[in-house]
N, C-alpha and C positions, 0 to 999 in steps of 0.2 A: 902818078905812079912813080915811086921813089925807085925803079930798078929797069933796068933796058935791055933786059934778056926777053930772047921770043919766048922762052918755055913761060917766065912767069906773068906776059901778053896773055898768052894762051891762059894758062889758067885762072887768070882774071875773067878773061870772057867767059869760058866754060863756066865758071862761079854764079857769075851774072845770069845767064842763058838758065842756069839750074834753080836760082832764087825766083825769077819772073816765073818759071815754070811751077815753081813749090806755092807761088805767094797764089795765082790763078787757080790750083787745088784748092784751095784751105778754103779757097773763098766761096769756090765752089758748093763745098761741104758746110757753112755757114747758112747758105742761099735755101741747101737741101731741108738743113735741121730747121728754118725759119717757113719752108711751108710745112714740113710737121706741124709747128707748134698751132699756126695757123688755121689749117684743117681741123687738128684737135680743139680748138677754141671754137672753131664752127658748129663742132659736133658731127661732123660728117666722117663717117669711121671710113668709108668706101677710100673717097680720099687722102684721108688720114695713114690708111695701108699702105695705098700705091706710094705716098712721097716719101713714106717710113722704107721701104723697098729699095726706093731710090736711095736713099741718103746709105742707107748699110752698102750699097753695091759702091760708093764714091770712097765712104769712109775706111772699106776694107784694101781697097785697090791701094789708099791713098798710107793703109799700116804698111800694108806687102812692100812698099816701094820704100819704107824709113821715112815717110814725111811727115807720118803721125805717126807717137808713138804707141807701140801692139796696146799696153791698160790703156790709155786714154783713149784710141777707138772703141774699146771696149765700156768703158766709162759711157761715153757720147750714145752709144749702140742702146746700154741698157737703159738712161735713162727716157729716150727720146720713145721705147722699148713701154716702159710704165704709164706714159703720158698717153700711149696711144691703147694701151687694154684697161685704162681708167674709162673710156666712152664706154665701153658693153660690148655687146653683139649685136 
C-alpha cells in the first residue's frame, strides 16, 4: 500500500470485503445457470423449472444490488428462459 492514511486502510479492506463478496455472487449465478442447462440436456423439464426459478431469483438480487449489470441479467434470464420452453410441456 503506497499511502499510510487510515481512511485509505479502510477503504482498501471495505474494497476487498466487497470483491470477495461480488466474486461468491457471480459464482453462484454461474453454478445456477449450469444446472439449468444440465436439467435441460436431461430432458427433465420438472427440474429444468425449479433450477431456472432458482437462477432468476440469484440473478435478479444480484442486478438490484449493481453486480450484474440490469441487460445482462436480462440477457442471462432470457436465454436460459428459451433453453428451458424448447423441452415441451
Amino acid at each position: 500500500m503506497a499511502t499510510k492514511s487510515s481512511s485509505a486502510e479502510k477503504r482498501q479492506k471495505q474494497n476487498e470485503k466487497r470483491r470477495v463478496q461480488n466474486k461468491m455472487v457471480k459464482s453462484s449465478i454461474r453454478t445456477a445457470a449450469k444446472k439449468v442447462v444440465v436439467a435441460s440436456q436431461g430432458k427433465d423439464k420438472a427440474a429444468a423449472d425449479a433450477a431456472l426459478l432458482d437462477m432468476v431469483k440469484k440473478i435478479d438480487t444480484a442486478a438490484r444490488k449493481g453486480i450484474v449489470k440490469k441487460n445482462a441479467a436480462a440477457r442471462k434470464k432470457s436465454r436460459m428462459q428459451l433453453l428451458v420452453n424448447r423441452l415441451g410441456v
